[in-house]
C-alpha positions in Angstrom: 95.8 77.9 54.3 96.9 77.1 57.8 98.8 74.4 58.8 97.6 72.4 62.0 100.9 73.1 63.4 100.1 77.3 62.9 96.8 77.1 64.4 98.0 75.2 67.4 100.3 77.9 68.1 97.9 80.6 67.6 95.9 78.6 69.7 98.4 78.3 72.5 99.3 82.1 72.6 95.6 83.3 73.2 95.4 80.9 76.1 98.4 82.0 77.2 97.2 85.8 76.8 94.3 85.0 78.3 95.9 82.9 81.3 98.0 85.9 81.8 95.0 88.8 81.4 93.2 86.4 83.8 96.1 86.5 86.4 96.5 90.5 86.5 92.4 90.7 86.7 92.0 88.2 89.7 95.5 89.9 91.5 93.8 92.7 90.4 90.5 92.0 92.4 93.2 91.2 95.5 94.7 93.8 95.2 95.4 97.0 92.3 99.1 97.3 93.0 99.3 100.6 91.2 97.1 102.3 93.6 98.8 100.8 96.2 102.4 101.7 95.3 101.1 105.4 94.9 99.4 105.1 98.4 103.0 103.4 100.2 105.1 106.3 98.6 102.7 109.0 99.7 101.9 107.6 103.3 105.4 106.4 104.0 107.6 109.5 104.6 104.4 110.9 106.4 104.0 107.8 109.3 107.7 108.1 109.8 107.8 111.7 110.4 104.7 111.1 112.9 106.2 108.1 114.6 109.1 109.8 114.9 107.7 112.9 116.7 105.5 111.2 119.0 108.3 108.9 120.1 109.7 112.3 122.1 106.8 112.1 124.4 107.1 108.6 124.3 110.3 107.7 125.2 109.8 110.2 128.2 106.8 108.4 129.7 108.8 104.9 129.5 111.7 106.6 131.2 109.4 108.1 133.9 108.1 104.8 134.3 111.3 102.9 135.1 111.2 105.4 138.3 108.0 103.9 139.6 104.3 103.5 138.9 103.5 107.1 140.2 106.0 108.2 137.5 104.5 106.4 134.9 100.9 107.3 135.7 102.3 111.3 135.9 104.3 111.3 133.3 101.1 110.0 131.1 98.7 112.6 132.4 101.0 115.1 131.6 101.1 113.8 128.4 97.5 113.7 128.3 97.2 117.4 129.1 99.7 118.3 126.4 97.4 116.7 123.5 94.1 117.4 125.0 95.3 121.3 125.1 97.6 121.5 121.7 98.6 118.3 120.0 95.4 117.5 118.7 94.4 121.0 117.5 97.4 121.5 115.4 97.7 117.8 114.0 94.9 118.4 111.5 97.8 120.6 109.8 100.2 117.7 109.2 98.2 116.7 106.2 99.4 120.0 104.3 102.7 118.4 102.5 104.2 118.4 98.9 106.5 115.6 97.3 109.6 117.6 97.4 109.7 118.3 101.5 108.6 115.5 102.6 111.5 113.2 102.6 114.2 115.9 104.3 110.8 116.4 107.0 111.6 113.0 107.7 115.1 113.3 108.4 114.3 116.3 110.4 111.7 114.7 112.4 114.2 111.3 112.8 117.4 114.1 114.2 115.5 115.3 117.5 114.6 112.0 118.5 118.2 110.8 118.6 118.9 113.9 120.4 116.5 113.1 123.0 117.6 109.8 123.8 120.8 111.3 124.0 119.5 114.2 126.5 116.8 112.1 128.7 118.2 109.1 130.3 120.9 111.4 131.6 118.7 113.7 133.0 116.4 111.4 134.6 118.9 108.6 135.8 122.1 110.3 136.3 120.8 113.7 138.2 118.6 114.4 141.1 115.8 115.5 138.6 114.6 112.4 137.8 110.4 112.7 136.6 110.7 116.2 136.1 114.3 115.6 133.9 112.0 113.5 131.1 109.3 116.6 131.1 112.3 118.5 130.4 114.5 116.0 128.0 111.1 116.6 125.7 110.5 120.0 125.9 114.4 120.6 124.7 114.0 117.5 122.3 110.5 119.4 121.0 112.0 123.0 120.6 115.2 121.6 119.0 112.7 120.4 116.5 110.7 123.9 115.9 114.5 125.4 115.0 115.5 122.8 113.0 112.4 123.0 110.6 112.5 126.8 110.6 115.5 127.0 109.6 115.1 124.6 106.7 111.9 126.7 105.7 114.2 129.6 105.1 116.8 128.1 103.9 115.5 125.7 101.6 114.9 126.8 98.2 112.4 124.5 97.7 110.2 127.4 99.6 111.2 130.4 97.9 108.1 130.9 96.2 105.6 129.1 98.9 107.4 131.5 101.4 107.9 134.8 100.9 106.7 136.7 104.2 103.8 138.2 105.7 101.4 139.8 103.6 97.9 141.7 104.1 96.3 139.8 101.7 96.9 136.1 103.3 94.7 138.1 106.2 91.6 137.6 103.8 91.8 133.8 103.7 91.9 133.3 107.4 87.9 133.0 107.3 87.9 130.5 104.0 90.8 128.8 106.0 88.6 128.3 109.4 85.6 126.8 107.1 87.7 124.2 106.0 90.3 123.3 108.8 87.5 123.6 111.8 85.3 120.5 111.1 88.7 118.7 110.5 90.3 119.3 114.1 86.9 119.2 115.8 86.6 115.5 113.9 90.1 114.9 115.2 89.7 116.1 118.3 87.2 114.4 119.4 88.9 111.3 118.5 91.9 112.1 120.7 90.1 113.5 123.4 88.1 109.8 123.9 91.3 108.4 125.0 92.7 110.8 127.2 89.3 110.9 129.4 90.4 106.8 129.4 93.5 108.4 131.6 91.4 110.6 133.6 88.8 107.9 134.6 91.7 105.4 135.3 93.0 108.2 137.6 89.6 108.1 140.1 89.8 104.0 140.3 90.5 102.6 144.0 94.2 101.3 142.5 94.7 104.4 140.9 98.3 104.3 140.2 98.2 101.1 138.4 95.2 101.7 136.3 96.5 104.6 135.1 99.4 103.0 134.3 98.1 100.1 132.8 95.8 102.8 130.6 98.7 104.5 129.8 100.9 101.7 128.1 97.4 100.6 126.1 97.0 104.4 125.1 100.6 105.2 124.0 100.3 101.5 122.1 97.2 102.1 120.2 98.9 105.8 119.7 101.6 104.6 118.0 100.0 101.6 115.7 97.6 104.4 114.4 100.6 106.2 113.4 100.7 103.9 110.6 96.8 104.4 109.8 97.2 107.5 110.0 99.6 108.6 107.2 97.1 105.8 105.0 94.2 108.4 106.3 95.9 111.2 104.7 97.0 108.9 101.2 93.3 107.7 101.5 91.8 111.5 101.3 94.2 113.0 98.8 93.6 110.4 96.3 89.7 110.3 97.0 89.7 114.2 96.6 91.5 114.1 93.9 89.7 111.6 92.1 86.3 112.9 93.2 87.7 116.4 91.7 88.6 113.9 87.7 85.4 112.9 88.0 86.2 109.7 88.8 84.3 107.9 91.2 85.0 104.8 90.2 88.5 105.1 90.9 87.9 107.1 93.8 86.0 104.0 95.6 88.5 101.9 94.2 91.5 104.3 95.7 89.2 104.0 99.3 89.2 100.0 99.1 93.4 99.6 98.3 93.5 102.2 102.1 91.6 99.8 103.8 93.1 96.8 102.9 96.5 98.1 103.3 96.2 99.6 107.3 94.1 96.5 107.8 97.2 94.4 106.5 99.7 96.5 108.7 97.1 96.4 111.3 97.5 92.8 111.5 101.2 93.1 111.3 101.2 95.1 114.4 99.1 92.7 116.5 101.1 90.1 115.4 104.1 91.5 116.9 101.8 92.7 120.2 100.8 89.1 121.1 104.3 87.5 120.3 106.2 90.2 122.0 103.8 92.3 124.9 106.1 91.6 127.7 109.4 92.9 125.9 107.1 96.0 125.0 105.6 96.3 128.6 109.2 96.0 130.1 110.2 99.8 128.3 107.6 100.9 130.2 108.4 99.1 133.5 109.9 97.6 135.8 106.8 95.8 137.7 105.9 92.0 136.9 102.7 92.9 138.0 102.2 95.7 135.3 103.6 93.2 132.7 101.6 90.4 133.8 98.4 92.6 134.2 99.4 94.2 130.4 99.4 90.8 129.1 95.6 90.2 129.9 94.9 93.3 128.5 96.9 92.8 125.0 93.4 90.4 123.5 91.5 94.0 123.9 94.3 96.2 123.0 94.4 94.1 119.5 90.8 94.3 118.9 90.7 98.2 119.2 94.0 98.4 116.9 92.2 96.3 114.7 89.0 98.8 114.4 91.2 101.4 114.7 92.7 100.8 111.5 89.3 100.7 109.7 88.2 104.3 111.3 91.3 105.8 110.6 91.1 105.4 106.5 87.4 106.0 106.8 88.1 109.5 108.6 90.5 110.4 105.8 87.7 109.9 103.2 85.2 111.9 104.7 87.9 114.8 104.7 89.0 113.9 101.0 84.7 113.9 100.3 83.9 117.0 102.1 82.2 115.0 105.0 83.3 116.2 108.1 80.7 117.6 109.6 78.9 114.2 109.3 81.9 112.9 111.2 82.1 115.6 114.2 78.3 114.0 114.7 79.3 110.4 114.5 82.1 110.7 116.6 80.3 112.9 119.3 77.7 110.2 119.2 79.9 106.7 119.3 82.6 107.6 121.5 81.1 110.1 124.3 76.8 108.5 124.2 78.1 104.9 123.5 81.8 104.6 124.5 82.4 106.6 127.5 79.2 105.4 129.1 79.8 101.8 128.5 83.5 102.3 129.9 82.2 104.2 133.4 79.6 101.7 133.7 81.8 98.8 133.2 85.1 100.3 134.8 83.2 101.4 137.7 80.1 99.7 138.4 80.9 96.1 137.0 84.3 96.9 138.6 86.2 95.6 135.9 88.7 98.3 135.9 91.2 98.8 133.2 89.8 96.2 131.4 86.1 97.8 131.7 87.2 101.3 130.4 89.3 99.7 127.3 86.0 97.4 126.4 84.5 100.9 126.4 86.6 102.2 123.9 86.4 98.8 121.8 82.4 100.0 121.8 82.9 103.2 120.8 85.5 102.5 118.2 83.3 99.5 116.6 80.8 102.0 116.4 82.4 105.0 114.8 83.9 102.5 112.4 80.0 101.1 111.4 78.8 104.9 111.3 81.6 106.2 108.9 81.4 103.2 106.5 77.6 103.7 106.4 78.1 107.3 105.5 80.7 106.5 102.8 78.5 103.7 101.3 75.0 105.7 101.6 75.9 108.8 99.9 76.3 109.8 96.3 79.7 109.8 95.6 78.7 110.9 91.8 76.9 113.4 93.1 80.1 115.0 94.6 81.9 114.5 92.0 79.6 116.4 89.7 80.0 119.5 92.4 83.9 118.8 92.4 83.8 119.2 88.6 81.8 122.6 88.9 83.9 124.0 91.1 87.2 123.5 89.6 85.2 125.1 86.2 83.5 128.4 88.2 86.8 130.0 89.8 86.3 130.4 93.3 88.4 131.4 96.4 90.1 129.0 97.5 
């Protein structure tokens, strides 16, 4: 028989257990730390790598800027024309990594940046070339960049079987390639594209030069916050995809929630920072206590779209990692160009609020395409998909 003394121990060590299964369940509910960790160590290397390459462009325009408002606003349109042309086309490929390249793509990406700090402010402050030496400090700083990663392809032997030359028969995937990439950089693009028209519009105002450049610092600030969001975007659609593909779906939704609460979280981070320090941030930009002062009214705005941003960004990954992206390429065409641009001429232009009118645009646009893509992720059948997922990894296919 049991002593008082045994069963008041026994007792004590289920509460405890239970205390203890009742802590990891409600931290749980929080947060599922497991997910996250996987997400963090996937998305990490991959927002430094893209941080690190748009900070070429970057740190050109803030150079430019230092010579003048003209500068700034050129230097920005340039920039605007570059992405609008190639960058956004080719970004959709930046997804395609594996665990063992990623951290030296960092490192890679990290060396033509120091470089280019190292090659622009001479250029542009210490020759007669001035706006034209930071167009040139990033087209050095961007092809220093192509050799050193092709020359780790070749050399590395971590490609010796991914890489093995041109053959005939990658010719016959080209087609199953386009299927799969084209609804991805059209999604993409059209995201992208919605802020550079921002740039173009600011160009036809009556203050032209300084609504451009005000435009310009709230573009290449929202640029590189979503930097962040987007490495989370492409954590976000690997592990729904791959869940989906388990049959999974509870995880899947689960690996979908742990995204958004984690670029929410770093979202929030970021504004922080913008509303405690927007005039150190301005100043890289310029010189102008107008500019800085006029920035400052529009950091409240520039926070809200980061904020919405964030939210869009992991929701654009999931649609990729669910196979939804033609549902997206009609969401995005919808909020941004039939709800955002028109709001931003009409409030820009006729309301004559300016810079301030063509960001509230955006804000309107990016509000909506956040609503639309959570409504499709929370209206379809995820088991559904993960039934075809299942089915297609039994029935061999082309792939």
């Amino acid at each position: 028989m049991l002593s008082d003394t045994s069963l008041g121990d026994g007792t004590r060590l289920l509460e405890a257990a239970g205390d203890d299964h009742g802590e990891k369940s409600w931290r749980k509910k929080v947060l599922d730390w497991e997910e996250a960790k996987t997400q963090v160590l996937f998305s990490l290397p991959m927002i430094l790598t893209n941080v690190f390459y748009y900070a070429i462009p970057l740190v050109s325009v803030m150079f430019a800027g230092h010579l003048g408002q003209l500068e700034l606003a050129g230097a920005t349109l340039a920039n605007s024309w570059a992405t609008v042309t190639g960058f956004a086309f080719m970004n959709i490929l930046r997804f395609l990594q594996t665990q063992s390249v990623v951290m030296p793509m960092v490192l890679f990406s990290a060396l033509p940046l120091g470089i280019h700090f190292g090659i622009a402010y001479p250029l542009v402050h210490c020759t007669s070339l001035g706006f034209k030496g930071a167009s040139l400090a990033a087209s050095v700083s961007l092809w220093i960049s192509i050799l050193v990663l092709v020359t780790y392809v070749f050399c590395a032997k971590k490609f010796k079987h991914t890489w093995e030359g041109f053959t005939c028969e990658s010719f016959s995937f080209i087609l199953t390639n386009l299927k799969l990439a084209l609804p991805s950089a059209t999604m993409v693009c059209l995201e992208y594209w919605a802020f550079e028209v921002l740039v173009f519009l600011a160009g036809l105002m009556p203050n032209s030069e300084q609504t451009t450049s005000l435009i310009a610092m709230c573009v290449n600030t929202e640029t590189i916050a979503y930097m962040i969001t987007y490495g989370l975007s492409a954590a976000a659609s690997t592990r729904v995809s791959n869940e989906l593909g388990a049959g999974n779906v509870s995880q899947a939704k689960n690996a979908m929630a742990v995204t958004l609460k984690l670029s929410i979280f770093l979202a929030l981070i970021v504004v922080l920072a913008l509303a405690f320090g927007h005039n150190i941030w301005a100043s890289f930009f310029s010189d102008s206590s107008e500019i800085i002062k006029q920035f400052a009214s529009l950091t409240p705005l520039l926070a809200i779209s980061i904020m919405f941003d964030s939210v869009q960004g992991v929701l654009s990954g999931v649609a990729r990692g669910c196979g939804w992206q033609h549902l997206a390429v009609w969401a995005n065409l919808a909020t941004f160009y039939f709800i955002g641009m028109p709001i931003a001429v009409l409030l820009g232009f006729k309301l004559k609020l300016h810079a301030s009118g063509l960001w509230i645009g955006l804000i309107c646009g990016l509000s909506s395409q956040a609503s639309s893509l959570l409504l499709i992720s929370m209206c379809r059948n995820w088991t559904k998909m993960a039934i075809l997922a299942s089915r297609e990894t039994e029935t061999p296919s082309l792939v």
